[in-house]
PQR file of N, CA, C, O and H, with PARSE charges and radii, in Angstrom:
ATOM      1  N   UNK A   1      26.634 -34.927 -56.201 -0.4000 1.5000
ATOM      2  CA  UNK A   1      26.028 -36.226 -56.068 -0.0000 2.0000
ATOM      3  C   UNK A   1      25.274 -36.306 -54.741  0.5500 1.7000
ATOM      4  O   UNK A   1      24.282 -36.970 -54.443 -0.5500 1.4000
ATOM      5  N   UNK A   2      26.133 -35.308 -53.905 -0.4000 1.5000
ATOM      6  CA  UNK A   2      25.142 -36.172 -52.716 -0.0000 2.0000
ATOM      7  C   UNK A   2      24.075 -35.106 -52.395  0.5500 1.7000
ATOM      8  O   UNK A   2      23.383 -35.605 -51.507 -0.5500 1.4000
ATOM      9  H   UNK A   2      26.939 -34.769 -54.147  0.4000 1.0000
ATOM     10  N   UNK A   3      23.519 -33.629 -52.752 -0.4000 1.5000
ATOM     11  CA  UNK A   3      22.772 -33.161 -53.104 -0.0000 2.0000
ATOM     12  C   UNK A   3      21.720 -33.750 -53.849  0.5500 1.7000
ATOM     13  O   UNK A   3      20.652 -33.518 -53.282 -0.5500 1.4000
ATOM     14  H   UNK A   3      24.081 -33.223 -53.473  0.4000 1.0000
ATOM     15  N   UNK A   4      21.569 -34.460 -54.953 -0.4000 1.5000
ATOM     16  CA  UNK A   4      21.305 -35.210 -55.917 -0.0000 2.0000
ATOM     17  C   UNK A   4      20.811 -36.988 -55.142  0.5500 1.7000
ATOM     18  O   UNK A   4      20.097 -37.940 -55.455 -0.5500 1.4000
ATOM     19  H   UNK A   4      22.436 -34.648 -55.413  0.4000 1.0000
ATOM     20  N   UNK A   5      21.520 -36.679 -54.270 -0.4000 1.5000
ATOM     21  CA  UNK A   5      21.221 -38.374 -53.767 -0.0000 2.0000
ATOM     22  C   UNK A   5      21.167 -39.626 -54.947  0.5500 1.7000
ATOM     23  O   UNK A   5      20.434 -40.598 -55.124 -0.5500 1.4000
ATOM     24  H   UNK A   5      22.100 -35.905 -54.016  0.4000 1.0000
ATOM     25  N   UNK A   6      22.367 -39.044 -55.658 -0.4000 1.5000
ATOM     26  CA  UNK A   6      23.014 -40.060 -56.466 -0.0000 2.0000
ATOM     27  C   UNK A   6      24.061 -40.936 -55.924  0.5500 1.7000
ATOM     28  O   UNK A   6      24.934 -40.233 -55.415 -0.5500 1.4000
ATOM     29  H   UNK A   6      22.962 -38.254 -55.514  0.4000 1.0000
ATOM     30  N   UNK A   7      24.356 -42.327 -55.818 -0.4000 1.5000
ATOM     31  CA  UNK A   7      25.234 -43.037 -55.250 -0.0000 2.0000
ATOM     32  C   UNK A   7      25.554 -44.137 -56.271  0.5500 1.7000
ATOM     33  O   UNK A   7      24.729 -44.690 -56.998 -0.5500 1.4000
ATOM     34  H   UNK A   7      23.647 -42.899 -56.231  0.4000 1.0000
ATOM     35  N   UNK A   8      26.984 -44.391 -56.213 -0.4000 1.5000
ATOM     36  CA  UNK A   8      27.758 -45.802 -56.983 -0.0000 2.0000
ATOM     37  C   UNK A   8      27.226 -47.048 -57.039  0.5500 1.7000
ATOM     38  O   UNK A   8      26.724 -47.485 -56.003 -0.5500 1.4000
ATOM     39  H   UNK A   8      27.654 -43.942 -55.622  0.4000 1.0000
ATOM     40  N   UNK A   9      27.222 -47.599 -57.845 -0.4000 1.5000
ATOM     41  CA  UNK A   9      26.698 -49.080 -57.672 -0.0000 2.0000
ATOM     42  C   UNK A   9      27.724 -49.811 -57.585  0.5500 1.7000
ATOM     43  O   UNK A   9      28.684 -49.587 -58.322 -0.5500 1.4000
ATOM     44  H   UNK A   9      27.630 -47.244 -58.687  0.4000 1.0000
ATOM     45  N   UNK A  10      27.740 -50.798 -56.705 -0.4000 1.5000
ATOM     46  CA  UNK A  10      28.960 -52.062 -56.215 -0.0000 2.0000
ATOM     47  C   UNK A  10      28.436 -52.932 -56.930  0.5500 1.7000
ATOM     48  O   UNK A  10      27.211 -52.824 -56.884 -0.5500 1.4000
ATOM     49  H   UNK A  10      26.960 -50.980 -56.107  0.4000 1.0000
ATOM     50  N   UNK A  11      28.975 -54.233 -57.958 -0.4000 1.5000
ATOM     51  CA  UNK A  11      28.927 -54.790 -58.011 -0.0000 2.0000
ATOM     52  C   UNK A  11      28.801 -56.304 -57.347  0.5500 1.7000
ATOM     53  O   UNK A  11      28.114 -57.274 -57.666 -0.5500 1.4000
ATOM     54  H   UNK A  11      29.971 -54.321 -57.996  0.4000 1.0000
ATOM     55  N   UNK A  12      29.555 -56.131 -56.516 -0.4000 1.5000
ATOM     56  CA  UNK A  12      30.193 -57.316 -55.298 -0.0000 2.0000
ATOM     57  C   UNK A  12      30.708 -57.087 -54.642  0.5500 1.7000
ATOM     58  O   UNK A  12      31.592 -56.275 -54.910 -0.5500 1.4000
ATOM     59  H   UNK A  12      30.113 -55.343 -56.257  0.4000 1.0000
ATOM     60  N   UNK A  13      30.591 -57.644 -53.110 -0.4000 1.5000
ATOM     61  CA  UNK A  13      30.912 -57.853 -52.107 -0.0000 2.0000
ATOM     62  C   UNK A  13      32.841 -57.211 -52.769  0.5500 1.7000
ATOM     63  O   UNK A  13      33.208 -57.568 -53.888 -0.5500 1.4000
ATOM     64  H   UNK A  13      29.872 -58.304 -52.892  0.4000 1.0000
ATOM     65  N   UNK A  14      33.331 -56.740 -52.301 -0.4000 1.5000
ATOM     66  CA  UNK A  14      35.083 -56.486 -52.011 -0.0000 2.0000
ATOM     67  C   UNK A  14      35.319 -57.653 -51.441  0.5500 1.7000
ATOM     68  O   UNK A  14      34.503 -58.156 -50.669 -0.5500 1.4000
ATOM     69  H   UNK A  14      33.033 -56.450 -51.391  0.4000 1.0000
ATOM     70  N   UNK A  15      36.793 -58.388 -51.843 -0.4000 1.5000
ATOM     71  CA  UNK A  15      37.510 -59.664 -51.922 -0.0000 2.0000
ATOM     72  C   UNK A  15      38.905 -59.047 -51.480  0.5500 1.7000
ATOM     73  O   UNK A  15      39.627 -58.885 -52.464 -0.5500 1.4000
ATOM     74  H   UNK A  15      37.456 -57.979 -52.471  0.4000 1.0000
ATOM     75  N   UNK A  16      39.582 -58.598 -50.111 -0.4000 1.5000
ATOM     76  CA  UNK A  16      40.856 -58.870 -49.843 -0.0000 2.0000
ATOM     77  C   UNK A  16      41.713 -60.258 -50.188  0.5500 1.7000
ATOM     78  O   UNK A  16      41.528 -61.358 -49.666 -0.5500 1.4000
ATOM     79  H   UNK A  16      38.996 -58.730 -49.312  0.4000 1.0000
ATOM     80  N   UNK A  17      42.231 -60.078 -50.723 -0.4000 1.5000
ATOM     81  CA  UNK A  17      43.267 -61.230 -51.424 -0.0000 2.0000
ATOM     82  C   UNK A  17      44.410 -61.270 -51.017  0.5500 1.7000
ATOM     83  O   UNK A  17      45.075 -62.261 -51.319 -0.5500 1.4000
ATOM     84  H   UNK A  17      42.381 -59.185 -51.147  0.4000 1.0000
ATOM     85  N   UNK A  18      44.989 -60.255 -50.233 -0.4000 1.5000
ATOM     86  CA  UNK A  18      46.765 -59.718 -49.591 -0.0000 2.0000
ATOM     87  C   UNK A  18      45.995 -59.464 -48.017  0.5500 1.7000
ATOM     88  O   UNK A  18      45.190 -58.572 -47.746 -0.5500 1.4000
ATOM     89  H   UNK A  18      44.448 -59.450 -49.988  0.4000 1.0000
ATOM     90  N   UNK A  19      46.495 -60.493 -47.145 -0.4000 1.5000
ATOM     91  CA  UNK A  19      46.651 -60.377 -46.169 -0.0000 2.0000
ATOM     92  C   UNK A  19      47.526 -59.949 -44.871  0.5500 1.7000
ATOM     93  O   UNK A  19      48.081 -60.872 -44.275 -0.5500 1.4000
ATOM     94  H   UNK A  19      47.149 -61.218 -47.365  0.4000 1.0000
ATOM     95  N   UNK A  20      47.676 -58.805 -44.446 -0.4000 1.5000
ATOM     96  CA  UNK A  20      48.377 -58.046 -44.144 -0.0000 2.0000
ATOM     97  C   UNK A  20      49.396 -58.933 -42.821  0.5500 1.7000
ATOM     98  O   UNK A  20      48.779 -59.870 -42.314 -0.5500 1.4000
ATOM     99  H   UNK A  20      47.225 -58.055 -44.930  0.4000 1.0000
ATOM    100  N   UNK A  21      50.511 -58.756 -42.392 -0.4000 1.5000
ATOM    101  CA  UNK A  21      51.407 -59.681 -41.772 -0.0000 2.0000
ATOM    102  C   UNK A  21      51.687 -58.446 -40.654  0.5500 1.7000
ATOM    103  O   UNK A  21      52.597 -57.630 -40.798 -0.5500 1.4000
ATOM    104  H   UNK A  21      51.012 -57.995 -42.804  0.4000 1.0000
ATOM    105  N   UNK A  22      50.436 -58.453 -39.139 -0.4000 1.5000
ATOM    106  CA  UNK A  22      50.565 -57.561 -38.489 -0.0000 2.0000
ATOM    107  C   UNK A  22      52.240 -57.144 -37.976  0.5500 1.7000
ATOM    108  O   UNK A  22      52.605 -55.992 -37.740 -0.5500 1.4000
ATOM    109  H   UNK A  22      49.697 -59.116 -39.023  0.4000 1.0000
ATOM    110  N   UNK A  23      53.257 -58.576 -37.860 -0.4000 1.5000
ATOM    111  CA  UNK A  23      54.566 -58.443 -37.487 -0.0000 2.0000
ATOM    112  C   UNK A  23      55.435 -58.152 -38.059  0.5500 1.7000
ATOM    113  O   UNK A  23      56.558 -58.427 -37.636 -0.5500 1.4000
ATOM    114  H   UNK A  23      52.961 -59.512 -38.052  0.4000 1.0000
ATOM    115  N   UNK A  24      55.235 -57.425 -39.344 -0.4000 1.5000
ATOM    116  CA  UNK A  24      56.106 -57.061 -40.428 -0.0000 2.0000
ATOM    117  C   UNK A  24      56.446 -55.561 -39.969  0.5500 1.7000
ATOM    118  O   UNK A  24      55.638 -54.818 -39.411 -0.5500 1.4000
ATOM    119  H   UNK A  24      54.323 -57.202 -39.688  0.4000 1.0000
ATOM    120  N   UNK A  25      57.414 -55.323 -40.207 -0.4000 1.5000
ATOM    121  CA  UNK A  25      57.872 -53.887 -40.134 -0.0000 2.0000
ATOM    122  C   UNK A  25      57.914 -53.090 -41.422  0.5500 1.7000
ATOM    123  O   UNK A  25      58.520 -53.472 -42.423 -0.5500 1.4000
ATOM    124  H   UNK A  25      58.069 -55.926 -40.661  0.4000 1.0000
ATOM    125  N   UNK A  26      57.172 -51.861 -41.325 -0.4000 1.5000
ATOM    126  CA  UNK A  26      56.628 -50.663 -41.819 -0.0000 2.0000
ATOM    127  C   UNK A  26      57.526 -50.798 -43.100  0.5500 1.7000
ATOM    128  O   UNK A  26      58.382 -51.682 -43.128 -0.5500 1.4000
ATOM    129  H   UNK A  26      56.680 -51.551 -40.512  0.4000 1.0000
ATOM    130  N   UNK A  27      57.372 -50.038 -44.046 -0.4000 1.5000
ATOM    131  CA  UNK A  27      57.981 -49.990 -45.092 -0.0000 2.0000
ATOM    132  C   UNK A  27      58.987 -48.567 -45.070  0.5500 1.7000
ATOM    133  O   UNK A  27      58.168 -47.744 -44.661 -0.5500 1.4000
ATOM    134  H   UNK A  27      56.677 -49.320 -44.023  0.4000 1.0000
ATOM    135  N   UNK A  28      59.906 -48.026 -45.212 -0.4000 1.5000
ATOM    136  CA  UNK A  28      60.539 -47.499 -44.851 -0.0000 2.0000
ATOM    137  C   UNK A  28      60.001 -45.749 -45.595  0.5500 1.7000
ATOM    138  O   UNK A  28      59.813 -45.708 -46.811 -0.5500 1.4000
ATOM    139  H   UNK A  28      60.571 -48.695 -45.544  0.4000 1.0000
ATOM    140  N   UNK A  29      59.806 -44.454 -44.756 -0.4000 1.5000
ATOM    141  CA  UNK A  29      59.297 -43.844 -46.416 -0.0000 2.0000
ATOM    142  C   UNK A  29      60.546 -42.722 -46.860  0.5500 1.7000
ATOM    143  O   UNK A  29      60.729 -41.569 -46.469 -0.5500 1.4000
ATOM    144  H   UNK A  29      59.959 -44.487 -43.768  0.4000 1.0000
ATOM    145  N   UNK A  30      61.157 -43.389 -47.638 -0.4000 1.5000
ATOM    146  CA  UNK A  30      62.229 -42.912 -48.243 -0.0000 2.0000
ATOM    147  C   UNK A  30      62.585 -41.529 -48.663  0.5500 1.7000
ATOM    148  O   UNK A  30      63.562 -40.825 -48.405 -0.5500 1.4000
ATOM    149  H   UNK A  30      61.008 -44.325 -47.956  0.4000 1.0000
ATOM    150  N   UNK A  31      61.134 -41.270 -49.644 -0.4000 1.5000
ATOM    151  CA  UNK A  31      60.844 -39.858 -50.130 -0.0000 2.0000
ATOM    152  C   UNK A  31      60.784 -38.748 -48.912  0.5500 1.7000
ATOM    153  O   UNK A  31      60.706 -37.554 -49.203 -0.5500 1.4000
ATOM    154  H   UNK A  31      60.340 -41.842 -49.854  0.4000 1.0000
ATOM    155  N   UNK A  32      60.820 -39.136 -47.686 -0.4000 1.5000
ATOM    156  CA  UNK A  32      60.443 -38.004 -46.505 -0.0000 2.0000
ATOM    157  C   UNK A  32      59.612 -37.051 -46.834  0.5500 1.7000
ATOM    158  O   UNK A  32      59.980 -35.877 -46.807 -0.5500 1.4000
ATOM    159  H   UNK A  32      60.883 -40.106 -47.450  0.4000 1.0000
ATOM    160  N   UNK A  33      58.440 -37.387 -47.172 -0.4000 1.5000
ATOM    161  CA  UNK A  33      57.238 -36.445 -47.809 -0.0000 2.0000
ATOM    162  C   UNK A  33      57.618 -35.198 -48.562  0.5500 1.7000
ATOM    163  O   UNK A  33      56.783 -34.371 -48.925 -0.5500 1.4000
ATOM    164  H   UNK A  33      58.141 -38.340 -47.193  0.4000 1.0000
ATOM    165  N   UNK A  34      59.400 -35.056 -48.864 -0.4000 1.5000
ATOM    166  CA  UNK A  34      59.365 -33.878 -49.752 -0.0000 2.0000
ATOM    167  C   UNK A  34      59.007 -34.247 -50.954  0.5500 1.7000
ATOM    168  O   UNK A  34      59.409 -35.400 -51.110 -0.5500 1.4000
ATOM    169  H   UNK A  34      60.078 -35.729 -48.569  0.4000 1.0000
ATOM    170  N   UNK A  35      58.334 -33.785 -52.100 -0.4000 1.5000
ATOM    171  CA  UNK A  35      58.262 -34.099 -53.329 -0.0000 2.0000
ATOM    172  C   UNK A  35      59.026 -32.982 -54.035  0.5500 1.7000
ATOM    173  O   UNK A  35      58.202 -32.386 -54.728 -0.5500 1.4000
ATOM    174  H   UNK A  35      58.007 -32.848 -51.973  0.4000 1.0000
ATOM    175  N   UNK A  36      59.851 -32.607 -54.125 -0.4000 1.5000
ATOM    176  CA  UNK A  36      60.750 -31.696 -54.865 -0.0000 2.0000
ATOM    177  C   UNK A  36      62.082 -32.724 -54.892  0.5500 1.7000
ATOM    178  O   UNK A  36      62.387 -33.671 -54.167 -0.5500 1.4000
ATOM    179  H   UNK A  36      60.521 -33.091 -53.562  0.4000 1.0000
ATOM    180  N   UNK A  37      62.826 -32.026 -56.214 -0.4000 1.5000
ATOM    181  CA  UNK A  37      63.482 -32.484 -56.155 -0.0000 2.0000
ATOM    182  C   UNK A  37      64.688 -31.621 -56.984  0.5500 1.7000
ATOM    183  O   UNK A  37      64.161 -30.735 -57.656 -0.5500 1.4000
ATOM    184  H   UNK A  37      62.579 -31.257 -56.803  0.4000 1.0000
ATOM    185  N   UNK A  38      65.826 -31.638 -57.085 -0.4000 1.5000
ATOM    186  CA  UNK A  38      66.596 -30.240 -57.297 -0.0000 2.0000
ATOM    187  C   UNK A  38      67.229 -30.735 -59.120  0.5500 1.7000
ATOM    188  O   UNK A  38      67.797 -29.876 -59.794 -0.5500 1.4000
ATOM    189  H   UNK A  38      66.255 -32.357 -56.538  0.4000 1.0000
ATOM    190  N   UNK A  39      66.998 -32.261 -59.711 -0.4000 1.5000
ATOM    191  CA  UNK A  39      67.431 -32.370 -60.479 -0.0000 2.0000
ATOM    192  C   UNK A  39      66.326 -33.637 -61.363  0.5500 1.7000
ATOM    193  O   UNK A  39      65.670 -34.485 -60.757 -0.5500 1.4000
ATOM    194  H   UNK A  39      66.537 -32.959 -59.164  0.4000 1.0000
ATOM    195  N   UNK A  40      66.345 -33.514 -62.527 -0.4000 1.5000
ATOM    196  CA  UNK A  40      65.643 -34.890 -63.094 -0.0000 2.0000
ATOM    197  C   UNK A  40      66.242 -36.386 -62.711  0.5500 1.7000
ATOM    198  O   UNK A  40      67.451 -36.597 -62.810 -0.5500 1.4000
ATOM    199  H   UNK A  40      66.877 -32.825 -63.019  0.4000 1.0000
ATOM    200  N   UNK A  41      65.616 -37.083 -62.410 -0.4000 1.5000
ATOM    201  CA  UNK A  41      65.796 -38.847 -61.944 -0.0000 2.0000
ATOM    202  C   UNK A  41      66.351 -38.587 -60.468  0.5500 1.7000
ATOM    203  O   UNK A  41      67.063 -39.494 -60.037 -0.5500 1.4000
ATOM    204  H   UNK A  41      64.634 -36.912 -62.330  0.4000 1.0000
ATOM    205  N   UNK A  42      66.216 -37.889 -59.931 -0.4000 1.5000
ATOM    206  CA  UNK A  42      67.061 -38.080 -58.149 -0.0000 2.0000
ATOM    207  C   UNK A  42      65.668 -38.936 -57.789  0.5500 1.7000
ATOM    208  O   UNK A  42      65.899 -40.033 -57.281 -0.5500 1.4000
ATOM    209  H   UNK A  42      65.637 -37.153 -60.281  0.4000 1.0000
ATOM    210  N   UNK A  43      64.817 -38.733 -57.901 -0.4000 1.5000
ATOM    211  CA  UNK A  43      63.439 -38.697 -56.798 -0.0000 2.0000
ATOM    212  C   UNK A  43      62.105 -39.370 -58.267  0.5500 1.7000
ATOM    213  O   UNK A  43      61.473 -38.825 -59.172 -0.5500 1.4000
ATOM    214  H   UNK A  43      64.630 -37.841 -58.314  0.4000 1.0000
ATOM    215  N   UNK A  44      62.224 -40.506 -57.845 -0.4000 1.5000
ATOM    216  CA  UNK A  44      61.127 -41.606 -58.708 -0.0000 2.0000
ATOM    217  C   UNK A  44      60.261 -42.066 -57.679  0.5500 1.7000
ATOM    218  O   UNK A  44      60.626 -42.565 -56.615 -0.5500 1.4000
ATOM    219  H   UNK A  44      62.738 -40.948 -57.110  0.4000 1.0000
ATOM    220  N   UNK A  45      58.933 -41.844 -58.104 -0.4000 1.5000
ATOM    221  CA  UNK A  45      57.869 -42.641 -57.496 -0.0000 2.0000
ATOM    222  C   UNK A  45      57.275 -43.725 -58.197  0.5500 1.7000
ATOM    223  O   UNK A  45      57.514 -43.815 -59.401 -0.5500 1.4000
ATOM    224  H   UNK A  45      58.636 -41.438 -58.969  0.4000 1.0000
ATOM    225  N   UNK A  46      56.492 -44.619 -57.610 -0.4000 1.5000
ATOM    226  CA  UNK A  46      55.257 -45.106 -58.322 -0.0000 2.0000
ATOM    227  C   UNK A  46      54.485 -45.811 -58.361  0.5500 1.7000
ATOM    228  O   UNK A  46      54.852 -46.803 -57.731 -0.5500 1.4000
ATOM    229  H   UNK A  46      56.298 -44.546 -56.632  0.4000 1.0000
ATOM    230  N   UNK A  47      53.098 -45.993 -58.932 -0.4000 1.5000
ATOM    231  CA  UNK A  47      51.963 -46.856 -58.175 -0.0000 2.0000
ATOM    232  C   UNK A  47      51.606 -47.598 -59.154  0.5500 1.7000
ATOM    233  O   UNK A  47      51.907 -47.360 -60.324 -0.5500 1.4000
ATOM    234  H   UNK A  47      52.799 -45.188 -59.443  0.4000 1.0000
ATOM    235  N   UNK A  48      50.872 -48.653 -58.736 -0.4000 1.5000
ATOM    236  CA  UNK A  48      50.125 -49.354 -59.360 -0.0000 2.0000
ATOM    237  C   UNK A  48      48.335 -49.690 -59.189  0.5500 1.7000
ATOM    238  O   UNK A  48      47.805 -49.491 -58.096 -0.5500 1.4000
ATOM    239  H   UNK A  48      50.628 -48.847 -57.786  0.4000 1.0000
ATOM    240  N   UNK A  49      47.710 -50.087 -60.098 -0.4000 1.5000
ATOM    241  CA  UNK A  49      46.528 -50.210 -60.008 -0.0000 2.0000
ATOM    242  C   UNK A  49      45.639 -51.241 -60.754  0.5500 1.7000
ATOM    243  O   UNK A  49      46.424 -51.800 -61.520 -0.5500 1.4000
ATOM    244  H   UNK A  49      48.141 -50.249 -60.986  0.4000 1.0000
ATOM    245  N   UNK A  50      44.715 -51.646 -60.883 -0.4000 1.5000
ATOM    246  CA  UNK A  50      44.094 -52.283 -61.865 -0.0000 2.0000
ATOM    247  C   UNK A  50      42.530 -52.336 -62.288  0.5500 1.7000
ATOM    248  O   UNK A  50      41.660 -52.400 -61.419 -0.5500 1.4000
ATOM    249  H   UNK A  50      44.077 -51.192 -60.260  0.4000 1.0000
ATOM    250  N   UNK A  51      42.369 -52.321 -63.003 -0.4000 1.5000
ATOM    251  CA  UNK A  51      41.281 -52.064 -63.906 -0.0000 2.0000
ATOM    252  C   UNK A  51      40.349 -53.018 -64.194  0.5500 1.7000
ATOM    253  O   UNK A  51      40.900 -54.030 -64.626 -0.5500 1.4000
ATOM    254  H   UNK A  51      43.075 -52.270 -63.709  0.4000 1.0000
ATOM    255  N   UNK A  52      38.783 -53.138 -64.112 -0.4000 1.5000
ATOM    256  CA  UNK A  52      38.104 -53.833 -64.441 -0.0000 2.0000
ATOM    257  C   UNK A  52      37.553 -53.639 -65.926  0.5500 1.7000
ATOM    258  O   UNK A  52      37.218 -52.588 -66.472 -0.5500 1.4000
ATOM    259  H   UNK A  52      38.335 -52.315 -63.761  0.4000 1.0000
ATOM    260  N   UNK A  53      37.550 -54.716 -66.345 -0.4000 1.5000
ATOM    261  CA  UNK A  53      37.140 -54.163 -68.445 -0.0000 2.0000
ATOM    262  C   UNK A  53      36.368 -55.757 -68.534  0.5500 1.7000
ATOM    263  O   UNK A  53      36.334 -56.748 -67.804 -0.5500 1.4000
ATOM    264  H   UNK A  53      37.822 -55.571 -65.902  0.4000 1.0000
ATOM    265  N   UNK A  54      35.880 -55.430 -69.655 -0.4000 1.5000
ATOM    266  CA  UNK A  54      34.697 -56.617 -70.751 -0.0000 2.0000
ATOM    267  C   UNK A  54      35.947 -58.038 -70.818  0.5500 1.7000
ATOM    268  O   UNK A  54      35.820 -59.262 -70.862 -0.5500 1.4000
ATOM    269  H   UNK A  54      35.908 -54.625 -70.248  0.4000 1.0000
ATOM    270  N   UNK A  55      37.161 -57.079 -70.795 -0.4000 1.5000
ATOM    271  CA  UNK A  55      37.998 -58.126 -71.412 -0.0000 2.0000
ATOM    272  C   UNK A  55      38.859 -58.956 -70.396  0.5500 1.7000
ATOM    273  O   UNK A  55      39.506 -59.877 -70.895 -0.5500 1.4000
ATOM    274  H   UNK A  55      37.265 -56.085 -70.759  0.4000 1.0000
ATOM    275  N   UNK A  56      38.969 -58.742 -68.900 -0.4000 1.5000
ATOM    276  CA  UNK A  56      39.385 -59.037 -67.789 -0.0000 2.0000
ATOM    277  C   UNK A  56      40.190 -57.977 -66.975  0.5500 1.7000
ATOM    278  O   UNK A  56      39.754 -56.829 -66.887 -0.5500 1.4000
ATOM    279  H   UNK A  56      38.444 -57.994 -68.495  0.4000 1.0000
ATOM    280  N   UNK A  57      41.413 -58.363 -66.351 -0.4000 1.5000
ATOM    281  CA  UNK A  57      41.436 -56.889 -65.655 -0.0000 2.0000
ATOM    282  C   UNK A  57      42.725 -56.179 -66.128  0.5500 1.7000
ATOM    283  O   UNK A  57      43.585 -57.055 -66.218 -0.5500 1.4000
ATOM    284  H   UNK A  57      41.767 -59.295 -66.422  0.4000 1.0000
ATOM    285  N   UNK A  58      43.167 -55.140 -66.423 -0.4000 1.5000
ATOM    286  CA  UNK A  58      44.118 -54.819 -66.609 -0.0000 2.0000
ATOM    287  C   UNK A  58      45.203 -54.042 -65.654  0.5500 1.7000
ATOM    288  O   UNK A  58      44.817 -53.456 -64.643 -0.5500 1.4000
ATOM    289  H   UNK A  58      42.469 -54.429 -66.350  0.4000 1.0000
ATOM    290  N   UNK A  59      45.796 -54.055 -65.818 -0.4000 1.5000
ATOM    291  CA  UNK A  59      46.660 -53.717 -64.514 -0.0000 2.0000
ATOM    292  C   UNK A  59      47.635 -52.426 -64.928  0.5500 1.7000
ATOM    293  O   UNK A  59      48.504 -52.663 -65.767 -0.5500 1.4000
ATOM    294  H   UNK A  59      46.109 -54.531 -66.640  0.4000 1.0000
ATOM    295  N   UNK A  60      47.558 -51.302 -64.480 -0.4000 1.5000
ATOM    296  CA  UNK A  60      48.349 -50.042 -65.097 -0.0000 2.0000
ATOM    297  C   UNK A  60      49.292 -49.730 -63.658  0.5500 1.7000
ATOM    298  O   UNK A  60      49.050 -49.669 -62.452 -0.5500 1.4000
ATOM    299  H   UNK A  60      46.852 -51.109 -63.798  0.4000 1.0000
ATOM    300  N   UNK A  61      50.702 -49.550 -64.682 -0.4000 1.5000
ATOM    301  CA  UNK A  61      51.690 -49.026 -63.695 -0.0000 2.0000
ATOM    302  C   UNK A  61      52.319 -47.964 -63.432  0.5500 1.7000
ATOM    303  O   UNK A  61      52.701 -48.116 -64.593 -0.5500 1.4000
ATOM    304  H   UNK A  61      50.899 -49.600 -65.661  0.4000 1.0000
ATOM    305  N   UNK A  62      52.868 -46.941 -63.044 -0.4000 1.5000
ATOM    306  CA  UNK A  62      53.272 -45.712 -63.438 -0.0000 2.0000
ATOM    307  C   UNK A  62      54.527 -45.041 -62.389  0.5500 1.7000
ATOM    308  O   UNK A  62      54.677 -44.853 -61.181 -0.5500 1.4000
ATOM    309  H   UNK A  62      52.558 -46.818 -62.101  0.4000 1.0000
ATOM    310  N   UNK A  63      55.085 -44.880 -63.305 -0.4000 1.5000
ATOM    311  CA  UNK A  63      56.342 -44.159 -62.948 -0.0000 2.0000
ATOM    312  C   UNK A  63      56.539 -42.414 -63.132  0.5500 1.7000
ATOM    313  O   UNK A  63      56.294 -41.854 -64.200 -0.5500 1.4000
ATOM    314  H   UNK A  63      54.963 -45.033 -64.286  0.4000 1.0000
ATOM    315  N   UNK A  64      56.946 -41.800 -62.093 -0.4000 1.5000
ATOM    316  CA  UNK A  64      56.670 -40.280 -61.894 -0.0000 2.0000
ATOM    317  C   UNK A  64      58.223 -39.683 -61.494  0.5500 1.7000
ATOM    318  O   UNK A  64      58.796 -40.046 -60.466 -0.5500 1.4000
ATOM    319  H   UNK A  64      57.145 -42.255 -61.225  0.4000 1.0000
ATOM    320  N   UNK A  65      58.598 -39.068 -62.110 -0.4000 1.5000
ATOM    321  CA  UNK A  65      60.140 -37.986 -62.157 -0.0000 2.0000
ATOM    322  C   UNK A  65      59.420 -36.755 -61.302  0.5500 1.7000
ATOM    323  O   UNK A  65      58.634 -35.897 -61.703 -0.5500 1.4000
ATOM    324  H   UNK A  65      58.132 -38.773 -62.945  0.4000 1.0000
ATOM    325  N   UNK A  66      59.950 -36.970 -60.033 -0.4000 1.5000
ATOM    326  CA  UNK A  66      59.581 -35.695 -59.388 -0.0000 2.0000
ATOM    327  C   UNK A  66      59.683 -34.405 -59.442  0.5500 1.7000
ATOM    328  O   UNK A  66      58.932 -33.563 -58.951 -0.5500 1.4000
ATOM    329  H   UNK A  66      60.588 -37.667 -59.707  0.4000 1.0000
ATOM    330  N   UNK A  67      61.128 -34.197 -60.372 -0.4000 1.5000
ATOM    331  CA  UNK A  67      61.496 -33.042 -60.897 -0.0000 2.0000
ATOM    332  C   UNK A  67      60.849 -32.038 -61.992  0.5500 1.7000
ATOM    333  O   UNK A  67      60.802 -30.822 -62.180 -0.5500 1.4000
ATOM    334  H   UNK A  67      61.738 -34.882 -60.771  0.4000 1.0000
ATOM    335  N   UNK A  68      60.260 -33.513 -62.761 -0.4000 1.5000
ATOM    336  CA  UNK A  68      59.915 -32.864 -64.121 -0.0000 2.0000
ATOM    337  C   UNK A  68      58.195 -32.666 -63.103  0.5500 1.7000
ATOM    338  O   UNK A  68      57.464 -31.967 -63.804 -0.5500 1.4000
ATOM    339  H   UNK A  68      60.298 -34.500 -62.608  0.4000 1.0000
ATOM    340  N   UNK A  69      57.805 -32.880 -62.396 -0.4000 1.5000
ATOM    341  CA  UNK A  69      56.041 -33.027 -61.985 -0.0000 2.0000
ATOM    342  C   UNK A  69      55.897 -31.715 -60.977  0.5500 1.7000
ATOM    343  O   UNK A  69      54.820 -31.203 -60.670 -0.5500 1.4000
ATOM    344  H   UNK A  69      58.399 -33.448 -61.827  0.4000 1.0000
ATOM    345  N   UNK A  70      57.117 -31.306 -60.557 -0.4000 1.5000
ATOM    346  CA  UNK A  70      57.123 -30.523 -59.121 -0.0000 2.0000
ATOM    347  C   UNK A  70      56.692 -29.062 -59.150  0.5500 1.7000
ATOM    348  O   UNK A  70      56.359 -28.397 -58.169 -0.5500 1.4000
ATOM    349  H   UNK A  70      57.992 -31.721 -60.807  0.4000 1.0000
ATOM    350  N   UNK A  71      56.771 -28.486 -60.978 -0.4000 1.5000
ATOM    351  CA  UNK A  71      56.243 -27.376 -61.527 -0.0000 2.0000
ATOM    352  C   UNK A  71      55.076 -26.912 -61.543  0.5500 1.7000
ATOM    353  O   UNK A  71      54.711 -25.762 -61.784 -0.5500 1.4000
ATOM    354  H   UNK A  71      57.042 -29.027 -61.774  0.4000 1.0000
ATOM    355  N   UNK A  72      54.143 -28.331 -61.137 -0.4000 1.5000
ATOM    356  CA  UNK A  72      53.003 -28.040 -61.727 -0.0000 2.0000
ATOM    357  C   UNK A  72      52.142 -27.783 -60.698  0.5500 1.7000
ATOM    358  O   UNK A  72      50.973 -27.475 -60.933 -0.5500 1.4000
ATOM    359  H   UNK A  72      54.439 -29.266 -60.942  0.4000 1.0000
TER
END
């Protein structure tokens, strides 16, 4: 793309909606960046996201077994 000097089109301006609470303390990171894990279900992650569509937005969630993912 950028050979090409092809670039994304934005629709709109970006809208922060979650305003961050500078005095909050960190979220703890549990996983300690190992992603292995020695058995199935010890070690669950997971994110969320959402989606713009014709039909409004959809929101996808996902759950990840570190054990069964760590093969790959």
């Amino acid at each position: 793309m950028r050979e090409r000097d092809i670039r994304g089109v934005t629709r709109r301006k970006r809208r922060y909606l979650t305003k961050q609470d500078a005095k909050a303390a960190p979220a703890p990171d549990l996983v300690g960046r190992d992603f292995t894990a020695a058995e199935p279900g010890t070690k669950l992650v997971g994110d969320i996201t959402y989606l713009a569509t014709i039909e409004g937005w959809w929101y996808l969630a996902t759950v990840i077994d570190l054990e069964a993912s760590s093969g790959c």
